[in-house]
N, C-alpha and C positions, 0 to 999 in steps of 0.2 A: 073512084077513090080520089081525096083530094091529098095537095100537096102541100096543104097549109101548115105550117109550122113555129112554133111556142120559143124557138131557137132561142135562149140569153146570149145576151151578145158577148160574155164570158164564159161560151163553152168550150171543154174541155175535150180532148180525148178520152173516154173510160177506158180503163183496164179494170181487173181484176187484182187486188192486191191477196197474194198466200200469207194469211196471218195466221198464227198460233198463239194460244193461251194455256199458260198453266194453270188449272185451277186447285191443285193439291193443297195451297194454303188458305181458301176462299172461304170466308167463316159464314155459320149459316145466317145471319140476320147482316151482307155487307155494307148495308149503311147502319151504322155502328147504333146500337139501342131502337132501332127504328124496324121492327116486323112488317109493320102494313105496307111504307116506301117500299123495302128488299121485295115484299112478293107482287105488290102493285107492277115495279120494274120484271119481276121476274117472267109478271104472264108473257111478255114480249120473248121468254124462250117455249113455251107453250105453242105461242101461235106461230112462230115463226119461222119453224123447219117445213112444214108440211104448206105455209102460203108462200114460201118463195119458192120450193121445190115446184109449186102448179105456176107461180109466175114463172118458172124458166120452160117450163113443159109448155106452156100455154107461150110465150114470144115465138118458141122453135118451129111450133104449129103456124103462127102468122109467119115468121121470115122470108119462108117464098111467095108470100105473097105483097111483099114490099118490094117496092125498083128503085124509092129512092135511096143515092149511093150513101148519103150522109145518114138519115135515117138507117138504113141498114148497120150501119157503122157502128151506132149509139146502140142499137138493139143489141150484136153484139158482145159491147161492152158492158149492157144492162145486163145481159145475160149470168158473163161471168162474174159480176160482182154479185148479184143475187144468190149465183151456187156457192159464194163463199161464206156469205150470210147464215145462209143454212145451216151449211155445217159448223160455223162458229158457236151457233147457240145449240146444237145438237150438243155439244160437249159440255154446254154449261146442265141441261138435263142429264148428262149420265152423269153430272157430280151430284146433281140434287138426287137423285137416285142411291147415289154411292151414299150419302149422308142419311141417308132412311126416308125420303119422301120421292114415295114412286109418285112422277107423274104419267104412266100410261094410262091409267082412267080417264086423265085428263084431255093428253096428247090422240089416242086412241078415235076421240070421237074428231077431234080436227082435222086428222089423217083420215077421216070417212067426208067430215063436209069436201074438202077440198078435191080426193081422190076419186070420191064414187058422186056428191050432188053434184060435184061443178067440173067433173073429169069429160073424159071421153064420152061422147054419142055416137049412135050409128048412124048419121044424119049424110045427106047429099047436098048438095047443089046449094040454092039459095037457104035452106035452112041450116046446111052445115057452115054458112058464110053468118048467118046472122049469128047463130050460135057464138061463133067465133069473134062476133066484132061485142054482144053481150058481154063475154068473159072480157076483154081490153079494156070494157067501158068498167068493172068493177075493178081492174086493177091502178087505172087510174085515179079511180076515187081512191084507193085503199092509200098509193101513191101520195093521192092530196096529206094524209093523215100521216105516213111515216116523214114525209118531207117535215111540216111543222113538230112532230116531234124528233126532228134530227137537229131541227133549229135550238128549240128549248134546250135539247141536253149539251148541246156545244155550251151553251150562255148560262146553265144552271150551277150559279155558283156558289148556289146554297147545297150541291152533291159533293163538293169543296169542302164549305165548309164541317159538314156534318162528320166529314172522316169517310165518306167514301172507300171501299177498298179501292185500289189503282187499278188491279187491274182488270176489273169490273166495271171500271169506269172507262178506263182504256175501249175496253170494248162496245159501250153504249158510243163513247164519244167515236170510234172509226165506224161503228155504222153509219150513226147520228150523218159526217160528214160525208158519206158514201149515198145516203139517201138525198142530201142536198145537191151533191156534185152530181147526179142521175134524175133530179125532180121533175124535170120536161120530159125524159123519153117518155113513159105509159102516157103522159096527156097526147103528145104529138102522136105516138102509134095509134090511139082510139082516133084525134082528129084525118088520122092518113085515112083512113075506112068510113068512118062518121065524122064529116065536120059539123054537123047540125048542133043542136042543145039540146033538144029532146032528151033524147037517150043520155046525155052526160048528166044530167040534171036529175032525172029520175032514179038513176044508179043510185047514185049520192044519197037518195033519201032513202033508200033502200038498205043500203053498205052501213053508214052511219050508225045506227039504232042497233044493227047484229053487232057491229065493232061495241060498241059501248055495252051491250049485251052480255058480249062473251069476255071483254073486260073484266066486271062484275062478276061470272061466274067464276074466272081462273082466279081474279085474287081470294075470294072464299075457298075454291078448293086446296088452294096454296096454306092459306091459315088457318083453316082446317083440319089439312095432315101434317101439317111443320110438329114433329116432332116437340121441338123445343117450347112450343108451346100448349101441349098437351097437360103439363099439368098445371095451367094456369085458369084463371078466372073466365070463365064461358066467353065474357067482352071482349078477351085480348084473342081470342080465337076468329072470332067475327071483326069483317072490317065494316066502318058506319062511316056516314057522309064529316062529320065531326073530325076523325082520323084525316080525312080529304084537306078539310081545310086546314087543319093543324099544317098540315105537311108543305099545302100552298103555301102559308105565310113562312115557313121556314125554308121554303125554296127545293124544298126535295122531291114535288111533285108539284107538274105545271094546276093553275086554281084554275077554275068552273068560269070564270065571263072569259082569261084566256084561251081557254079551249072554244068555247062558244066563239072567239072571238074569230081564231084562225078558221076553223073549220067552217065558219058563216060563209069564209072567202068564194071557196068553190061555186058560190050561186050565184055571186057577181057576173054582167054580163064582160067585165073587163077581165074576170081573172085571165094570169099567165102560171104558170107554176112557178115561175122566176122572182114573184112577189115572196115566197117563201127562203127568207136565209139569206144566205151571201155564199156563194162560190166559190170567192177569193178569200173568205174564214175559215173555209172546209177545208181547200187546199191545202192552208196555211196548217190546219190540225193533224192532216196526214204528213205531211213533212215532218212530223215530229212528236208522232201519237210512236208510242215504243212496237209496239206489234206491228204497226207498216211500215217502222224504220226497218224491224226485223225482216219483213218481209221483204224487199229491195233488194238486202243480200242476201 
């Protein structure tokens, strides 16, 4: 195992911050006139009770097999901020629920990729070790993706200007920054077990295409069962590449060469994860994001 490490030279201690949202006021479409942005953003509560729960299952499983004290540390810290992730966007689905649009159809088959393809094996020895450094090597990739998307929605100030609800927004911006302030541990943990490129590389091309995949199918089933657009015209039900770019130039969703752009990163032989964001703008947004102030006290 190597001890090579991704470290920015502006790391932090992680904690876990206890934040809570109300969502009783939370209107269904909260970027105001805007269906496709609202459920485009919403897939990220879809997918993201059931893959941080397996990233916290899946560190717990590696920690005893880390020695180094720093690394362990971070892991940790990654851990609890993940479990709070979870359940922060668990509550935004039991409102999407509470307002007539069940996502367990949705949620259901996430909760099987994660839990039953990429869960536990009966495996031993050197296969229950690669297993293990497999699952790392996808979380890092996935890792590469929530980092640049934590970047964009800190700086997304066309979520500003649109009317965003706050505190929806509140909540993309403390993960957003949560994801940034955490972007090296999953690369460093895969490099603790695998420094090679192989495997980091290969993941990548693998992860990518499912993520963009399952993208595409949550926002369809999103505007598909949104109520509020049931009795509209077949178009406004269906999302198209058109909606994409509309929303690019209007800042409410990151466009098609920035994504291409960031996510190209990962196959550089220089990447760090520390190319993604600033550290000291994350900080700077938890200092004074209202639900981590909350949480403090």
């Amino acid at each position: 195992m190597s001890t090579v490490m991704s470290t920015a030279p502006d790391r932090v201690l992680l904690h876990a911050r206890d934040v809570h949202f109300d969502w009783s006021a939370l209107p269904a479409h909260w970027v105001p006139g805007d269906p496709f942005s609202t459920h485009v953003l919403n897939v990220l509560h879809l997918l993201l009770p059931a893959g941080e729960e397996w990233f916290v299952e899946t560190f717990e499983e590696a920690l005893p097999h880390i020695h180094d004290e720093e690394l362990r540390e971070d892991v940790l810290g990654f851990i609890g901020q993940e479990a709070v992730h979870a359940n922060a966007h668990r509550g935004v689905l039991e409102h999407l629920h509470a307002r007539g649009l069940d996502p367990a159809p949705f949620t259901d088959q996430i909760q099987w990729m994660f839990g039953r393809l990429l869960g536990p094996r009966p495996l031993t020895g050197l296969r229950a070790q690669n297993y293990l450094v497999e699952r790392l090597a996808i979380i890092a990739a996935i890792e590469h993706v929530t980092a640049f998307l934590g970047d964009w929605v800190l700086n997304a100030n066309g979520l500003d200007a649109a009317g965003t609800d706050p505190t929806m927004l509140d909540l993309l911006r403390w993960h957003g920054a949560e994801e940034v302030e955490h972007r090296s541990v999953a690369y460093d943990v895969m490099r603790y077990f695998d420094p090679g490129e192989a495997r980091r590389l290969r993941t990548q091309i693998i992860v990518a295409p499912i993520l963009i995949w399952l993208w595409i199918r949550g926002t369809r089933f999103l505007m598909a069962n949104d109520p509020r657009l049931a009795d509209g015209a077949a178009r406004t039900r269906t999302p198209h590449v058109s909606d994409w770019l509309a929303a690019s130039r209007r800042g409410t969703m990151p466009g098609p060469l920035d994504l291409a752009k960031r996510l190209s990163r990962y196959f550089h032989r220089t990447y760090a994860p520390s190319q993604e964001g600033s550290t000291a703008q994350a900080v700077r947004y938890l200092a004074t994001s209202p639900a981590a102030r909350g949480a403090k006290r």
